[in-house]
N, C-alpha and C positions, 0 to 999 in steps of 0.2 A: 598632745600630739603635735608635730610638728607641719605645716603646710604640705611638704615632700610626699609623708607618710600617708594623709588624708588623701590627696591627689593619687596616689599608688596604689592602695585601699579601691577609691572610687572606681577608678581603672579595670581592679580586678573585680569587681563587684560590679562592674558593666559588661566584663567580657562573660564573666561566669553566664550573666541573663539572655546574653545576644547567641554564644554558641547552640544551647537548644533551640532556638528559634530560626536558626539559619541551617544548623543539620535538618528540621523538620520539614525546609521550602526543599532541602532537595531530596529530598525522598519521594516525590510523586515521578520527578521528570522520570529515576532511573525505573520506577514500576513502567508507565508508560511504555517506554523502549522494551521492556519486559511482555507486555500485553500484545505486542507487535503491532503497535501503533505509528505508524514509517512515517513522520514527517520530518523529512531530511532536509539538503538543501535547495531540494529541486521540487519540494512542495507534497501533497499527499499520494500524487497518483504519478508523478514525473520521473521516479526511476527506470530504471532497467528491467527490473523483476514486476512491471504492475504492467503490465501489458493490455492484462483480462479486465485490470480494472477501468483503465483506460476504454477500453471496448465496451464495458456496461455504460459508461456513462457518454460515450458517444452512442450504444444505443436509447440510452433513455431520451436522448436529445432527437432522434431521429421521430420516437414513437412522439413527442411533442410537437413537432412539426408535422405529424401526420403522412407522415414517409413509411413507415413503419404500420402494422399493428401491434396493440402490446403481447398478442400470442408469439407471433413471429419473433421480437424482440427475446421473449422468457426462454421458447425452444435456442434461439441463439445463444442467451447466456447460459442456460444451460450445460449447453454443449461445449462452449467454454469453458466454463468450469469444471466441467469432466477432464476435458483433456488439459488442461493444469493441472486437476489431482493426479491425474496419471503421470504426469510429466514431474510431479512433484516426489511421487514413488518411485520412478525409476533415478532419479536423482539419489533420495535416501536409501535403494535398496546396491544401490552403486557405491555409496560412502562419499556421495558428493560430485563426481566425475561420472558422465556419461559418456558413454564412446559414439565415434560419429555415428556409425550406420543409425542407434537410438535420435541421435538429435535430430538426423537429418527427416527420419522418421516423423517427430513429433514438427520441424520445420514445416514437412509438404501439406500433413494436416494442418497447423494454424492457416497457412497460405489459405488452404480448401475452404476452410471455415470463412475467412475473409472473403473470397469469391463466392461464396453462399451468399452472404451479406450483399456482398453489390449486386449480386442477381436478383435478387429481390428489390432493392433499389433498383434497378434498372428502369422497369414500367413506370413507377412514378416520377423519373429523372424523363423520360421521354414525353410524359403527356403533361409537363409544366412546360 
């Protein structure tokens, strides 16, 4: 056999081995994205759509500081979570577009919920 043919041979006899093993790295990322695992470019909680999550983990920070109890913190997230699910049904039961009166709706209660939260902070913000 000639140098050429060895070399061409070997070539394809590296790719043939390297292709399944490089289809196999990407098969977790696209599952991942599938599982709705959101870490984009703005990190795990930093989109648009993580609001609530942003909110659990600023409460968890509060109940560690002692601002907070963690009853107080659960019925928040809670109630968070509620109105995300709901706010997630009317989204889907819409086909994606909600009309204002709906958002402006689901808008006054998040605002509420957040004024809940400071109201309760409030006392412990006063007597530090």
């Amino acid at each position: 056999m000639s140098l050429k043919s060895m070399l061409r041979g070997t070539a394809v006899a590296t790719l043939l081995l390297a292709v399944p093993v490089l289809a196999q790295t990407a098969g977790p990322s696209d599952s991942n994205a599938k599982a709705g695992q959101c870490e984009g470019r703005r990190g795990k909680h930093g989109g648009g759509g993580h609001k609530f999550g942003r909110m659990e983990h600023r409460l968890d920070k509060q109940v560690a500081e002692g601002r907070l109890t963690q009853a107080q913190a659960d019925g928040f997230k809670a109630e968070a979570k509620q109105l995300h699910e709901e706010m997630k049904a009317a989204r889907a039961s819409s086909n994606g577009q909600v009309d204002e009166a709906t958002r402006a709706q689901f808008k006054e209660r998040r605002k509420a919920l957040k004024e809940k939260i400071k109201a309760a902070l409030a006392p412990t913000q006063q007597g530090a």
